[in-house]
Each structure stands twice: as C-alpha cells, then as structure tokens.
mmCIF file of the N, C-alpha and C atoms, coordinates in Angstrom:
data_MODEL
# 
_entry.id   MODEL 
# 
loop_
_atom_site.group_PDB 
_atom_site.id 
_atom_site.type_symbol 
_atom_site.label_atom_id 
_atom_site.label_alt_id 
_atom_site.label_comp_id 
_atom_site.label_asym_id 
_atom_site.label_entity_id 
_atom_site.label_seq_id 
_atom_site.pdbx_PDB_ins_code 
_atom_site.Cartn_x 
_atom_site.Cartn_y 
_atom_site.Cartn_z 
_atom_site.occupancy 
_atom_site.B_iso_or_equiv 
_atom_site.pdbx_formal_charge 
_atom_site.auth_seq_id 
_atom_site.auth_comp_id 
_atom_site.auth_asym_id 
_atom_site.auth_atom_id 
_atom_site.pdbx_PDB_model_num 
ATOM 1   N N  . UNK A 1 1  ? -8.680  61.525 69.589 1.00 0.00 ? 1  UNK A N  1 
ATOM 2   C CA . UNK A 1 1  ? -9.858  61.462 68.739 1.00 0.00 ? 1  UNK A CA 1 
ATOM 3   C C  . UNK A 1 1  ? -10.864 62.471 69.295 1.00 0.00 ? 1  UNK A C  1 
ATOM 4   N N  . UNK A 1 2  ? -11.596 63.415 67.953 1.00 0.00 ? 2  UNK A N  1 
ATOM 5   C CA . UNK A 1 2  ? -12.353 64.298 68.869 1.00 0.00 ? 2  UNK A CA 1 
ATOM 6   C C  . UNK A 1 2  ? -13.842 63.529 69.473 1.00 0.00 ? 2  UNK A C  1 
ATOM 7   N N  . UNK A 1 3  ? -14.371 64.550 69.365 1.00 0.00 ? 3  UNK A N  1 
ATOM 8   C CA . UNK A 1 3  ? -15.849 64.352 69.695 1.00 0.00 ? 3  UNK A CA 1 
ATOM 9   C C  . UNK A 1 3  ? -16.663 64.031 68.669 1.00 0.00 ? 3  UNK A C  1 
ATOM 10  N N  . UNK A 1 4  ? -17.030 64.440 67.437 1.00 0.00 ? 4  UNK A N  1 
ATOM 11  C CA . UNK A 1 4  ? -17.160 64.459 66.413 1.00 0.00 ? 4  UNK A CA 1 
ATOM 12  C C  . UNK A 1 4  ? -16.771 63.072 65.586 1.00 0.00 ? 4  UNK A C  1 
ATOM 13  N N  . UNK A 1 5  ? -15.538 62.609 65.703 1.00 0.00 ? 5  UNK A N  1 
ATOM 14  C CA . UNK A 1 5  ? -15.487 61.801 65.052 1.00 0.00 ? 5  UNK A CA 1 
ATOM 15  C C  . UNK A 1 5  ? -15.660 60.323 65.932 1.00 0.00 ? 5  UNK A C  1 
ATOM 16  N N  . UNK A 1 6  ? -15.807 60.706 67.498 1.00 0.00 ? 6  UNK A N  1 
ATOM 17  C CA . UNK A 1 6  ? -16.423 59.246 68.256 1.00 0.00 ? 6  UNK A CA 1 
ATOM 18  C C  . UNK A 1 6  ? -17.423 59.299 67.755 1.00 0.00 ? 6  UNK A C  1 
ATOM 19  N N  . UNK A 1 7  ? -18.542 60.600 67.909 1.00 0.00 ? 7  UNK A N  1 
ATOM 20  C CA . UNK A 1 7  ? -19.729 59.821 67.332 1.00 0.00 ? 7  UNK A CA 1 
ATOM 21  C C  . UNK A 1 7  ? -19.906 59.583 65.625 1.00 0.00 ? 7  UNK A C  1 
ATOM 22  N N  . UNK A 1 8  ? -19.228 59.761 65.213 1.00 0.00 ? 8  UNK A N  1 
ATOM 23  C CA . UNK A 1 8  ? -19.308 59.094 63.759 1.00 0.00 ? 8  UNK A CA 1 
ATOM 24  C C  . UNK A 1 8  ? -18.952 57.461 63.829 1.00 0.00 ? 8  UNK A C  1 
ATOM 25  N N  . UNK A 1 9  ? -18.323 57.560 64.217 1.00 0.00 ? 9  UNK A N  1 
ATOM 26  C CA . UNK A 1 9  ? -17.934 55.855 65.033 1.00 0.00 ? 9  UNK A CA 1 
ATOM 27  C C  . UNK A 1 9  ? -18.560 55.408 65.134 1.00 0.00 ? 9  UNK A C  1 
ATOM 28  N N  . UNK A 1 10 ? -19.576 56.118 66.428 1.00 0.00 ? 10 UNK A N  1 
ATOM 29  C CA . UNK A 1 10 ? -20.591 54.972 66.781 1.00 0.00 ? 10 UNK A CA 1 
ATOM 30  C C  . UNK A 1 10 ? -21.715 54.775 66.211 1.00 0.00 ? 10 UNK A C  1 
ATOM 31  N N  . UNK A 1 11 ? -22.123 56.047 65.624 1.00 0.00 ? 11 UNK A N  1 
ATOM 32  C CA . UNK A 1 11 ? -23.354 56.034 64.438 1.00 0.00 ? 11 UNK A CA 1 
ATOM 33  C C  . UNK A 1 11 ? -22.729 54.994 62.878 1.00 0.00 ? 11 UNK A C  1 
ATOM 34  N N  . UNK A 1 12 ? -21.533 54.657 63.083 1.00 0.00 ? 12 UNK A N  1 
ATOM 35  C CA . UNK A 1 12 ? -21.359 53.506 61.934 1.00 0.00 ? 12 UNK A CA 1 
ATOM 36  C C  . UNK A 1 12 ? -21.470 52.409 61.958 1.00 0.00 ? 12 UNK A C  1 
ATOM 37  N N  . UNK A 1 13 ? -20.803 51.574 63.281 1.00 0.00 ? 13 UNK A N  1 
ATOM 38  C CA . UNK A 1 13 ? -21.173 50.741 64.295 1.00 0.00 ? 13 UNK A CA 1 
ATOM 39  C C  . UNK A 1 13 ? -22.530 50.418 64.342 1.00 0.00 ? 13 UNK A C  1 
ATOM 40  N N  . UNK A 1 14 ? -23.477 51.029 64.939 1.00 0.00 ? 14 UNK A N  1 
ATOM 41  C CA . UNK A 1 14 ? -25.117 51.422 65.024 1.00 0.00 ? 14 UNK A CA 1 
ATOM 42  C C  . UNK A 1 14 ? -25.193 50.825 63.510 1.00 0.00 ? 14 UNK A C  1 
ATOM 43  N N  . UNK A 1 15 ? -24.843 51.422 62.556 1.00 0.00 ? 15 UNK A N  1 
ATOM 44  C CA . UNK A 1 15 ? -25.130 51.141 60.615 1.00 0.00 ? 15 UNK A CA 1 
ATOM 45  C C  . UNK A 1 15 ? -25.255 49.413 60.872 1.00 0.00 ? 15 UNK A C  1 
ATOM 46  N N  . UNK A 1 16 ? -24.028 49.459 61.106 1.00 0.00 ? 16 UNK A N  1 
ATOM 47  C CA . UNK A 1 16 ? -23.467 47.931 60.457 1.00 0.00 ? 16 UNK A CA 1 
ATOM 48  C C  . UNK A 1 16 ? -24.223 46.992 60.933 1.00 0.00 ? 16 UNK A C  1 
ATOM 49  N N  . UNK A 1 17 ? -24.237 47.771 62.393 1.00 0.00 ? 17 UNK A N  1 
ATOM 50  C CA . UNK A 1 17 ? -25.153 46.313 63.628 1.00 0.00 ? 17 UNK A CA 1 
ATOM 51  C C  . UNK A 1 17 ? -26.860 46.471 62.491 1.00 0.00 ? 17 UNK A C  1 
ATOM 52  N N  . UNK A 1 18 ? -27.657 47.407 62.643 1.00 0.00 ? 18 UNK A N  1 
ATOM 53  C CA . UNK A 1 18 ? -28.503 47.726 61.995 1.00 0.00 ? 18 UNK A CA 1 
ATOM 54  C C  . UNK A 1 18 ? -28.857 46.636 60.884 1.00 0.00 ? 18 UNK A C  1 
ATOM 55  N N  . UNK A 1 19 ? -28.056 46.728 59.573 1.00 0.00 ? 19 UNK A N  1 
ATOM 56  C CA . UNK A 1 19 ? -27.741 46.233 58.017 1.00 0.00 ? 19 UNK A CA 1 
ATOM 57  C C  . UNK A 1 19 ? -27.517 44.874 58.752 1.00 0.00 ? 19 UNK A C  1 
ATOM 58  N N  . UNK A 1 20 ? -26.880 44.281 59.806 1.00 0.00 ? 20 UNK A N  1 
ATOM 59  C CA . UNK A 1 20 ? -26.419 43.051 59.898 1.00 0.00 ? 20 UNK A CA 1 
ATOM 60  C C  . UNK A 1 20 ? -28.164 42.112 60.809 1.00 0.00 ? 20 UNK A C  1 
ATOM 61  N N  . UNK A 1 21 ? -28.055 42.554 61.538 1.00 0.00 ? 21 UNK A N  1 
ATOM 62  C CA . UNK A 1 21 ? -29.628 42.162 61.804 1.00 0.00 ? 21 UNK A CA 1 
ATOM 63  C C  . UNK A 1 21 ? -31.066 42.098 61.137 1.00 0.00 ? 21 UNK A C  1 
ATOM 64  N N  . UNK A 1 22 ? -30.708 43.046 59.707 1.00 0.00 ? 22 UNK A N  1 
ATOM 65  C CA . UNK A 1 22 ? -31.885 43.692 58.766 1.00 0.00 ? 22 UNK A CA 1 
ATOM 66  C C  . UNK A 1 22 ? -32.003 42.182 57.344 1.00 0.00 ? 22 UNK A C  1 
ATOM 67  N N  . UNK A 1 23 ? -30.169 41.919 57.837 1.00 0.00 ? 23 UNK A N  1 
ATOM 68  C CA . UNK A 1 23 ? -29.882 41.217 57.047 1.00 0.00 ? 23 UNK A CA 1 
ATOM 69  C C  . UNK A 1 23 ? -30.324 39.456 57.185 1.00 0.00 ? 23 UNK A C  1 
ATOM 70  N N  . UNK A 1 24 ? -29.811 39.429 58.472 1.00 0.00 ? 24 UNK A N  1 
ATOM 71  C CA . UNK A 1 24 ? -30.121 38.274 59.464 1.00 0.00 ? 24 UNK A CA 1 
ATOM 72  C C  . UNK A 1 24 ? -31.732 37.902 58.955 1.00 0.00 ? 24 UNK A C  1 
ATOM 73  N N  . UNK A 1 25 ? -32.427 38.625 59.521 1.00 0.00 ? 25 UNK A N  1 
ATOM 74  C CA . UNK A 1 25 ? -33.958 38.785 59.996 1.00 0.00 ? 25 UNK A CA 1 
ATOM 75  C C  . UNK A 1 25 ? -34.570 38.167 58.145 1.00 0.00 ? 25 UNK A C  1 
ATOM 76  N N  . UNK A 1 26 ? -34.640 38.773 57.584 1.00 0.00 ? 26 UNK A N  1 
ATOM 77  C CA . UNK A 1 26 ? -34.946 38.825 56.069 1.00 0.00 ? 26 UNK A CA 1 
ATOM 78  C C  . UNK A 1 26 ? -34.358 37.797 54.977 1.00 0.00 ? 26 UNK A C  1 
ATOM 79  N N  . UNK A 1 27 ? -34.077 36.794 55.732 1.00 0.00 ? 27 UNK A N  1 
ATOM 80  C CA . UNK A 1 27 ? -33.333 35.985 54.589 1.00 0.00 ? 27 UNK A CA 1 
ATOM 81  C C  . UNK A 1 27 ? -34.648 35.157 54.036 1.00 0.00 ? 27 UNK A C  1 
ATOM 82  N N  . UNK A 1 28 ? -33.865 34.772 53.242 1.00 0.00 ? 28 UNK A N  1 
ATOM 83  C CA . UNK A 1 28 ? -35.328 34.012 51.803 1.00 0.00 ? 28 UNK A CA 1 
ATOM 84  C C  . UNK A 1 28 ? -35.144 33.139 51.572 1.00 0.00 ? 28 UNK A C  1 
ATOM 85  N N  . UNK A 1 29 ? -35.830 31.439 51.134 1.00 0.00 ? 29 UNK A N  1 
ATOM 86  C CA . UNK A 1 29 ? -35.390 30.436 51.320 1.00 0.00 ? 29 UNK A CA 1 
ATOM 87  C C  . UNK A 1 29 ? -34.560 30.529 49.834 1.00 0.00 ? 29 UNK A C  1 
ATOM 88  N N  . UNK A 1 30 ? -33.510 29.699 49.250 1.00 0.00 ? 30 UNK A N  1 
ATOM 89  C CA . UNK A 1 30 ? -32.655 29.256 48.025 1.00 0.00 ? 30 UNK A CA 1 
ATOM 90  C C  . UNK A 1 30 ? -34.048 29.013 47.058 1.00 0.00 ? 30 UNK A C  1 
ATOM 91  N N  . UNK A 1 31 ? -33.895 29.569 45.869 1.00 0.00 ? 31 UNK A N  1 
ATOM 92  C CA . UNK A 1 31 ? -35.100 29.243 45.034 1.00 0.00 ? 31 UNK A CA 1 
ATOM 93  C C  . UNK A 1 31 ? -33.961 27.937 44.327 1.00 0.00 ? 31 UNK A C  1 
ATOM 94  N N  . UNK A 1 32 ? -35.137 26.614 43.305 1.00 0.00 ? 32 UNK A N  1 
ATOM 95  C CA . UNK A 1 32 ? -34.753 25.401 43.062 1.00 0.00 ? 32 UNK A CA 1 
ATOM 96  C C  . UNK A 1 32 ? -33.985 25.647 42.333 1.00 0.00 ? 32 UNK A C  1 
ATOM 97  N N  . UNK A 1 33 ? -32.502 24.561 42.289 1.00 0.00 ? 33 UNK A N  1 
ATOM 98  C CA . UNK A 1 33 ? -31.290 25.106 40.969 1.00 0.00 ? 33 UNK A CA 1 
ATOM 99  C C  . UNK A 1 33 ? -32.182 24.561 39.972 1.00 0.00 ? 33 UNK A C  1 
ATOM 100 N N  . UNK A 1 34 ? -31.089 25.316 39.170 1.00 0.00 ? 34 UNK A N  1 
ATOM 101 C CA . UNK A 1 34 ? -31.146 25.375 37.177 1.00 0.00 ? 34 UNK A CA 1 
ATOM 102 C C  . UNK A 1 34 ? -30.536 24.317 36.686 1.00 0.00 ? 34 UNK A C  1 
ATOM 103 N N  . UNK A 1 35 ? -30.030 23.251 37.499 1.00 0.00 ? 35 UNK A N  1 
ATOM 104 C CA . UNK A 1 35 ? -29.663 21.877 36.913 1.00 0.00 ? 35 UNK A CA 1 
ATOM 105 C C  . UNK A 1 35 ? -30.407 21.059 36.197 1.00 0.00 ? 35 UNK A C  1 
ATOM 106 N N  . UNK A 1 36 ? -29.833 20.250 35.780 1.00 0.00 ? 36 UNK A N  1 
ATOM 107 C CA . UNK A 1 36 ? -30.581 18.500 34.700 1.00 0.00 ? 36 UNK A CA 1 
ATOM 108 C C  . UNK A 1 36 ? -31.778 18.435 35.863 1.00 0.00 ? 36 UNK A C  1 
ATOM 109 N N  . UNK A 1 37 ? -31.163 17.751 37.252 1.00 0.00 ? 37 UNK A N  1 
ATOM 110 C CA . UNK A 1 37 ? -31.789 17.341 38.608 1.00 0.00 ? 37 UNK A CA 1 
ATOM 111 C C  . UNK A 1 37 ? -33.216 17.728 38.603 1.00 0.00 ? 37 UNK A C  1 
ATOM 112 N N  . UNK A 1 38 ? -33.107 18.863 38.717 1.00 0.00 ? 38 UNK A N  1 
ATOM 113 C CA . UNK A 1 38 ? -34.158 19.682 39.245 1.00 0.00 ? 38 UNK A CA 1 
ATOM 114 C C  . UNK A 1 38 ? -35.006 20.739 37.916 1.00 0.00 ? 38 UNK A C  1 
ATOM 115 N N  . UNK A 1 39 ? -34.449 20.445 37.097 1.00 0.00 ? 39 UNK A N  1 
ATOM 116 C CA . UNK A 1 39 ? -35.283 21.637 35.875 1.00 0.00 ? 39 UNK A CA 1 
ATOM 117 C C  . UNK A 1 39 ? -37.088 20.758 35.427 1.00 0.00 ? 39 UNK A C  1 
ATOM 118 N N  . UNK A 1 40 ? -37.153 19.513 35.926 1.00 0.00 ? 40 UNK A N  1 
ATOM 119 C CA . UNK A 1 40 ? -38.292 19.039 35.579 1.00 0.00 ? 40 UNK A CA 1 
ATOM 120 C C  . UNK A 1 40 ? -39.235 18.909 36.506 1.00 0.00 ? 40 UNK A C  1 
ATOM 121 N N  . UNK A 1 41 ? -39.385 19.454 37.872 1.00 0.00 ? 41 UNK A N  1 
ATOM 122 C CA . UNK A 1 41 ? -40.038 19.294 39.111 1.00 0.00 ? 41 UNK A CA 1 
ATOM 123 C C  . UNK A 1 41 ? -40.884 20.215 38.830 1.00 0.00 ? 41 UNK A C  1 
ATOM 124 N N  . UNK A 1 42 ? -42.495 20.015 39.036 1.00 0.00 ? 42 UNK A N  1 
ATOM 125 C CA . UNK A 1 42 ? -43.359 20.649 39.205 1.00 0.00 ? 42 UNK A CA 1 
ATOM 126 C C  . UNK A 1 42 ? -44.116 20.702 40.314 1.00 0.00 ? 42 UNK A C  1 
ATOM 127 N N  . UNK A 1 43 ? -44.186 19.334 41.374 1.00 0.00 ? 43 UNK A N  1 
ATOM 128 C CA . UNK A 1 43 ? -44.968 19.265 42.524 1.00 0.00 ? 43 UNK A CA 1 
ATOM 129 C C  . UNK A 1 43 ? -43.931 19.092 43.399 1.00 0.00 ? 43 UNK A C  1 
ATOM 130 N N  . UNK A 1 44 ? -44.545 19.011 44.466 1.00 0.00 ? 44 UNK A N  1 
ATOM 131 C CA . UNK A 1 44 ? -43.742 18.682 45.527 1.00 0.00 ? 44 UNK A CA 1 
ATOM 132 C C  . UNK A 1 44 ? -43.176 17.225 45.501 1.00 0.00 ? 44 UNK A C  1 
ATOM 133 N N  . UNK A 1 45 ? -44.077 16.376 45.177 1.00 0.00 ? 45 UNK A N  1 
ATOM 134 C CA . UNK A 1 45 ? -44.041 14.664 45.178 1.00 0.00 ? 45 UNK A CA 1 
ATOM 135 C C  . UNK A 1 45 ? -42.648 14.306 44.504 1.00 0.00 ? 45 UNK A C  1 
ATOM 136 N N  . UNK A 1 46 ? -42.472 15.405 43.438 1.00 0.00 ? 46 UNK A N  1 
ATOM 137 C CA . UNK A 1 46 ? -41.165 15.300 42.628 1.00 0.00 ? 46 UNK A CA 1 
ATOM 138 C C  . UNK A 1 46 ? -39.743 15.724 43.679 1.00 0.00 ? 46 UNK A C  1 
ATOM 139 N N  . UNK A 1 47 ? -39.993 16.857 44.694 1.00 0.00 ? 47 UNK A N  1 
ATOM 140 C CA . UNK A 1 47 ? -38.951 17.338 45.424 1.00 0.00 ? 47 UNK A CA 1 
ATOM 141 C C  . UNK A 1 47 ? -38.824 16.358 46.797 1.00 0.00 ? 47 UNK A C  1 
ATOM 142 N N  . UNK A 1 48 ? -39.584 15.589 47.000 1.00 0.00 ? 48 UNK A N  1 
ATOM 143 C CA . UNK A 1 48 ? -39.704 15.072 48.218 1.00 0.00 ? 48 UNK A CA 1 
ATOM 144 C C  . UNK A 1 48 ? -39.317 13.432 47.508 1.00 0.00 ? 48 UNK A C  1 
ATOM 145 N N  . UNK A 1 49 ? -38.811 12.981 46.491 1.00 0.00 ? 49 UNK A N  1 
ATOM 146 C CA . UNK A 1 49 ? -38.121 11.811 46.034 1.00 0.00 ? 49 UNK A CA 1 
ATOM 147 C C  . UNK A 1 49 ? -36.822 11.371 46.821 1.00 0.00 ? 49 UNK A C  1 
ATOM 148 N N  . UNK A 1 50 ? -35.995 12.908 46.546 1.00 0.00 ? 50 UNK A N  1 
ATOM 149 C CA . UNK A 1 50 ? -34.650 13.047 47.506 1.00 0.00 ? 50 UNK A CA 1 
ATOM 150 C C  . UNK A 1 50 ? -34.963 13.870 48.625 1.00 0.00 ? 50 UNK A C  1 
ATOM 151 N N  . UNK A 1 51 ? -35.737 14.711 48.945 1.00 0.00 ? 51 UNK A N  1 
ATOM 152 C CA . UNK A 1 51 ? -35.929 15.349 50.093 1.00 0.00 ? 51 UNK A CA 1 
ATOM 153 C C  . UNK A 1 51 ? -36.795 15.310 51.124 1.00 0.00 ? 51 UNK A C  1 
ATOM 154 N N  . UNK A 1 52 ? -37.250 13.642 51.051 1.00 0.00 ? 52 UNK A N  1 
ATOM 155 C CA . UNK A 1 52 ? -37.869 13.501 52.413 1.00 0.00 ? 52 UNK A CA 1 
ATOM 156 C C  . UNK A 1 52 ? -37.042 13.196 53.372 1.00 0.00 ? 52 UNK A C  1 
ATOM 157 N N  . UNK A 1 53 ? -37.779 12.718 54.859 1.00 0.00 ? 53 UNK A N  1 
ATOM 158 C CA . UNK A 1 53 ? -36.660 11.975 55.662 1.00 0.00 ? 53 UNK A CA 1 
ATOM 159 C C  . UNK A 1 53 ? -35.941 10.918 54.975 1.00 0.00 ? 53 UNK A C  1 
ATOM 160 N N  . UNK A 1 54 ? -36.740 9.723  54.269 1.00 0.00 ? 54 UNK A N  1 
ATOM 161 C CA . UNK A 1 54 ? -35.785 8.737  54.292 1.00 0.00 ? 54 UNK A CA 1 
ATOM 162 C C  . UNK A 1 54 ? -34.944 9.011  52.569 1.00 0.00 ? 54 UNK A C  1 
ATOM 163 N N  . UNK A 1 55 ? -35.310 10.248 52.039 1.00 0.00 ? 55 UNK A N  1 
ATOM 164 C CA . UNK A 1 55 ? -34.168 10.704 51.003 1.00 0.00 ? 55 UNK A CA 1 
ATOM 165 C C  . UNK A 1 55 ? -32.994 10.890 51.229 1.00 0.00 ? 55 UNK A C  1 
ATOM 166 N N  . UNK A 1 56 ? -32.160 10.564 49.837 1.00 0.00 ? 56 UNK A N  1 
ATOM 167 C CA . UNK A 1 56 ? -30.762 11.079 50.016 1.00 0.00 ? 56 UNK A CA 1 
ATOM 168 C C  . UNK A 1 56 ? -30.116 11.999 50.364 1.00 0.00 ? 56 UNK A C  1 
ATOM 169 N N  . UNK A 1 57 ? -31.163 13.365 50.351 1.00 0.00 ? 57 UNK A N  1 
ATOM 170 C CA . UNK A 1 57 ? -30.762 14.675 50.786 1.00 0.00 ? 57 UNK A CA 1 
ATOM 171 C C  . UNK A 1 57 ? -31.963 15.553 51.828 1.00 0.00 ? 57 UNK A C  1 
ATOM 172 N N  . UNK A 1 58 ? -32.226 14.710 52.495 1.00 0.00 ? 58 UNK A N  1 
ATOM 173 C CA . UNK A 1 58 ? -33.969 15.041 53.592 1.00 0.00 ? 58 UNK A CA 1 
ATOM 174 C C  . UNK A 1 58 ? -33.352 16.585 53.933 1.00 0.00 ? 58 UNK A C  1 
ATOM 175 N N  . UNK A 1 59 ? -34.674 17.063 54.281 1.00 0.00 ? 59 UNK A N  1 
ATOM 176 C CA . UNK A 1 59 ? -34.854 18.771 54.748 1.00 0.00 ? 59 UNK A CA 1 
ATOM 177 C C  . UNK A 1 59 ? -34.434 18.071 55.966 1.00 0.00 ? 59 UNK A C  1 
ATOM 178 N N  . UNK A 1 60 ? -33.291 20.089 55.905 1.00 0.00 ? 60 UNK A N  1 
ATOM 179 C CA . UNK A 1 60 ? -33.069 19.934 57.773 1.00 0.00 ? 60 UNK A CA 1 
ATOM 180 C C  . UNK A 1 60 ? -34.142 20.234 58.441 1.00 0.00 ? 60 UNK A C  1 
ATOM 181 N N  . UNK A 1 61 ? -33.478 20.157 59.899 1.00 0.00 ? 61 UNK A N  1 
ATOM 182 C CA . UNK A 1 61 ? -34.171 19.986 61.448 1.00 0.00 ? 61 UNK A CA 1 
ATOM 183 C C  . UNK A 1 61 ? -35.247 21.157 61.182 1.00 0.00 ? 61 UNK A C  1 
ATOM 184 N N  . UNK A 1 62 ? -35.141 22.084 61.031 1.00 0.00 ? 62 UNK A N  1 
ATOM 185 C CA . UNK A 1 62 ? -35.483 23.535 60.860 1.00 0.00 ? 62 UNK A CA 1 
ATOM 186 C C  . UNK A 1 62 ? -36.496 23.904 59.682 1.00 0.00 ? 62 UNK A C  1 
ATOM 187 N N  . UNK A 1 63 ? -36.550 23.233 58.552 1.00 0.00 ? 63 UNK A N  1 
ATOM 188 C CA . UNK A 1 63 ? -37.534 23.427 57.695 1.00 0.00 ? 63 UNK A CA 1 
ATOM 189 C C  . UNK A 1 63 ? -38.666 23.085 58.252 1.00 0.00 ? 63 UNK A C  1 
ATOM 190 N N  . UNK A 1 64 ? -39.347 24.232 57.591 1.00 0.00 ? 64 UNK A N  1 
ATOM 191 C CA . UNK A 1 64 ? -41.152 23.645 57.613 1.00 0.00 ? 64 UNK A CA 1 
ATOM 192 C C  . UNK A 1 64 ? -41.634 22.478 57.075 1.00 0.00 ? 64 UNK A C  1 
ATOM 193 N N  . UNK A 1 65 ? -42.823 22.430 57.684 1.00 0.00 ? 65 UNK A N  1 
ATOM 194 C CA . UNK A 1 65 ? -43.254 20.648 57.235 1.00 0.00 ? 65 UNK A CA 1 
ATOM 195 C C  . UNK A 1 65 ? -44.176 21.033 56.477 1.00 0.00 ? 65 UNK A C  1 
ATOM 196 N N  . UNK A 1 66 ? -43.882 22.038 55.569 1.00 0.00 ? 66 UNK A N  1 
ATOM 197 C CA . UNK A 1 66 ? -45.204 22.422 54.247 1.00 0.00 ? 66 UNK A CA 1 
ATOM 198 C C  . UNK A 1 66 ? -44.916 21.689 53.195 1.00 0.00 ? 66 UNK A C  1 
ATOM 199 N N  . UNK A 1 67 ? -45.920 20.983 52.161 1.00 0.00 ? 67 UNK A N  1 
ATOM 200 C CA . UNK A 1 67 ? -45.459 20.447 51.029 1.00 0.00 ? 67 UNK A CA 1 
ATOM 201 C C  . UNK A 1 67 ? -45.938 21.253 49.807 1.00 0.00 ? 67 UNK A C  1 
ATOM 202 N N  . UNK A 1 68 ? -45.834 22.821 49.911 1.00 0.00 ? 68 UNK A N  1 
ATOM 203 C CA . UNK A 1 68 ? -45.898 22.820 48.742 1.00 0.00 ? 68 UNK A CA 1 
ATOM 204 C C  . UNK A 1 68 ? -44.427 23.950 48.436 1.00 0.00 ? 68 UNK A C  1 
ATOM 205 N N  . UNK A 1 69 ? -43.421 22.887 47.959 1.00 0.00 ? 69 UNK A N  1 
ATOM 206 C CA . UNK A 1 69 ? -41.707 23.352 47.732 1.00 0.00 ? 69 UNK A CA 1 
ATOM 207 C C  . UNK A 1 69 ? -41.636 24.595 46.836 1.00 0.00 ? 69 UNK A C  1 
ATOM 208 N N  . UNK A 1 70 ? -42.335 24.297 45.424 1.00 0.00 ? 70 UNK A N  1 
ATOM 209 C CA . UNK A 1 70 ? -42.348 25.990 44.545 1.00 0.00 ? 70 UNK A CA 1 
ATOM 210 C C  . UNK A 1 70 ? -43.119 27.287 45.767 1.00 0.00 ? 70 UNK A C  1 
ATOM 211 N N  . UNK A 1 71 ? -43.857 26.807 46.529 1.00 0.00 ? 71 UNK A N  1 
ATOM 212 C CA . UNK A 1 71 ? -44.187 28.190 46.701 1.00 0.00 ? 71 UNK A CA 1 
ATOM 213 C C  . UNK A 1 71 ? -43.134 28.842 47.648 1.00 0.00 ? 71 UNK A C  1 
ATOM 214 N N  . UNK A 1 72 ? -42.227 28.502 48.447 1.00 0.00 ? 72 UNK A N  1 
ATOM 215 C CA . UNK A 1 72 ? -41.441 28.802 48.771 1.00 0.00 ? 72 UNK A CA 1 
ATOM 216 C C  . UNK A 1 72 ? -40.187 29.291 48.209 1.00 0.00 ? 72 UNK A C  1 
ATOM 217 N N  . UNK A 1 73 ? -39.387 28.070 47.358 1.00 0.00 ? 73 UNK A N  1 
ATOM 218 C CA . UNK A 1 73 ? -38.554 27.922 46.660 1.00 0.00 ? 73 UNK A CA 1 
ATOM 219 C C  . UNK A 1 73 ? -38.642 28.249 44.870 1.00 0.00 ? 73 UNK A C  1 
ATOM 220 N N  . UNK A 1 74 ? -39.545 28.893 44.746 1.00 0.00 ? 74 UNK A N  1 
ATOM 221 C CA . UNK A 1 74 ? -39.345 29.428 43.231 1.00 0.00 ? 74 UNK A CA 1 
ATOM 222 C C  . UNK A 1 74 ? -39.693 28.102 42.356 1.00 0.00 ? 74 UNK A C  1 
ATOM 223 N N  . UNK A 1 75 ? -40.658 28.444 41.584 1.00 0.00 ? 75 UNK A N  1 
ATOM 224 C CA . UNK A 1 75 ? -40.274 27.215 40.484 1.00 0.00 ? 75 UNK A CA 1 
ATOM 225 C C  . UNK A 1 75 ? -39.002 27.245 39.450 1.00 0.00 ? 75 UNK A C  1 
ATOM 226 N N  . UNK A 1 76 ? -38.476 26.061 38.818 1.00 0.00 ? 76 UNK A N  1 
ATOM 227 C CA . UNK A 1 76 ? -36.957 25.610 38.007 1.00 0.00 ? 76 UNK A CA 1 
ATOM 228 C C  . UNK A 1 76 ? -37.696 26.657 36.978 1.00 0.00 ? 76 UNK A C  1 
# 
C-alpha cells in the first residue's frame, strides 16, 4: 500500500470517527407518535397519565424532570 493511499485511509477513518461523534453529540429527543394514544395530548398533565413514575410507561433514569413534554417532543 502506498503512501497516498494510507493517508486516504486515515483521513476516512478521521470522516467516519468525525460523522459518528457529530452524530452521537446531536441527537434530538423522539417527537410524540401519530397514534389514536397520543394524537389528543396538549399539556403535559395528559403525557404524564402514562409517563410518570408510577405510570405504565414512566420516563427513564436519564430524562429531564421538565414538564413541559411538547416543547421538547413536538406537538401530535
């Protein structure tokens, strides 16, 4: 392999790592599905029925303890 094409190598490598950390770093929370469920939620009080702690589907460990869910998550 010459010279030339190691460093094309590693300047692709460099890309990927780059795009993969750019990618990492920048993620966005899931805006609310387009289901029956969820197409009628306007406040939070409505998302926090099933998604408090003692809901059927509570926010993970890791979510913020903000209550206002559209501004994050897109309104339905």
């Amino acid at each position: 392999m010459g010279r030339g094409q190691k460093l094309f190598l590693i300047g692709l490598v460099l890309l990927a790592a780059l795009i993969g950390i750019l990618v990492w770093k920048n993620r966005q929370p899931p805006f609310l599905p387009q289901d029956a469920e969820h197409r009628g939620f306007v406040s939070a009080e409505d998302c926090l029925t099933c998604h408090s702690a003692e809901g059927v589907f509570p926010r993970g460990r890791n979510h913020p303890l903000g209550f206002d869910c559209t501004r994050c998550h897109g309104a339905p």
